[in-house]
N, C-alpha and C positions, 0 to 999 in steps of 0.2 A: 252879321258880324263883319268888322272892318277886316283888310288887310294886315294892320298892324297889329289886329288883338289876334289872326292865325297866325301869325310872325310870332307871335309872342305865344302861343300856344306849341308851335312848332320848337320853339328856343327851351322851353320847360321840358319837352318831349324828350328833345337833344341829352338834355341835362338828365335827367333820367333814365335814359338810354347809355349813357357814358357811365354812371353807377351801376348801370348792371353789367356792362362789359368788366368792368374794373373788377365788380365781386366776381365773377365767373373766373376773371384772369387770378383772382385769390386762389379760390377752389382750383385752378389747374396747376396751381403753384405747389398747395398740399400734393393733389395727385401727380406730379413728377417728384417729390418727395419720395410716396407713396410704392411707384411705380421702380425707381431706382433700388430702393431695400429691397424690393422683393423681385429685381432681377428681371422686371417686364421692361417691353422696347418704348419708345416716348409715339412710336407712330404704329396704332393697332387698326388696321383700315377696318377691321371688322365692326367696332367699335363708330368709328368714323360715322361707317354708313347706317349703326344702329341712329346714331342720332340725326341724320338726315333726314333717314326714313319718317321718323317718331318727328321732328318738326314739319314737315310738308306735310304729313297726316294729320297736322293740328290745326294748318291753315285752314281760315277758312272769308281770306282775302281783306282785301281787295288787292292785295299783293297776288301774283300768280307762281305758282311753284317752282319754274325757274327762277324767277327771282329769290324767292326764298332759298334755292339749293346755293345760288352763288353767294348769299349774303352768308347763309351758315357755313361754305368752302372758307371763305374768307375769315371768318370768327375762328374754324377748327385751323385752319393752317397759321395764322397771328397764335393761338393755341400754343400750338406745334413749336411753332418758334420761341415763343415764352418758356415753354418747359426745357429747351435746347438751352437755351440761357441762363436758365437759374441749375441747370447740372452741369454747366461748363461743358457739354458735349457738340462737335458742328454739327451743323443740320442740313449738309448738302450730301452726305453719304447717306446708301443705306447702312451700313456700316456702323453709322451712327449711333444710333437707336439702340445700340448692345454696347457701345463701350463703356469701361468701368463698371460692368455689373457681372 
C-alpha cells in the first residue's frame, strides 16, 4: 500500500470516528436530559470510572492503556462539558452538578 491510500484510509477512519463521537455526544445529551428530571448530578465519578474500567478491559491494542484512559478522560470530560451546556448549569463548581434540581 502507498502512502496516500493510508492517508486516505486514515481520513475515512477520521470521518467515522467523528460519527461516533457525535452520536455518543447525542446519547449524552438524552442522558443530561435524563439525569436533570430525576434530580442526578451531571458528574458521577463512579460511573466515570465504570466506563474506563469496561474500555481498557476491552483493549486489546496496539494502543496501550494509558493511552486509552487518556483518550476516554478526554471523550468523559468534553462529555461533562456538553451536558453542562445543554442544562445551562457551569461546570467549574462542584456545586454545579446539583443546581436546579
Amino acid at each position: 500500500m502507498t502512502l496516500h491510500e493510508y492517508r486516505r484510509l486514515i481520513d475515512e477512519t477520521d470521518a467515522q470516528l467523528l460519527a461516533l463521537l457525535n452520536r455518543r455526544a447525542e446519547l449524552v445529551i438524552a442522558i443530561a436530559h435524563l439525569k436533570h428530571a430525576q434530580g442526578l448530578p451531571v458528574h458521577i465519578p463512579a460511573r466515570e470510572m465504570e466506563v474506563l474500567t469496561q474500555v481498557i478491559a476491552s483493549n486489546t491494542g496496539p494502543l496501550d492503556d494509558q493511552a486509552v484512559r487518556r483518550l476516554f478522560e478526554s471523550i468523559i470530560a468534553e462529555s461533562r462539558r456538553l451536558e453542562h451546556r445543554v442544562l445551562g448549569t457551569p461546570e467549574d463548581t462542584p456545586a454545579a452538578s446539583h443546581e436546579g434540581r
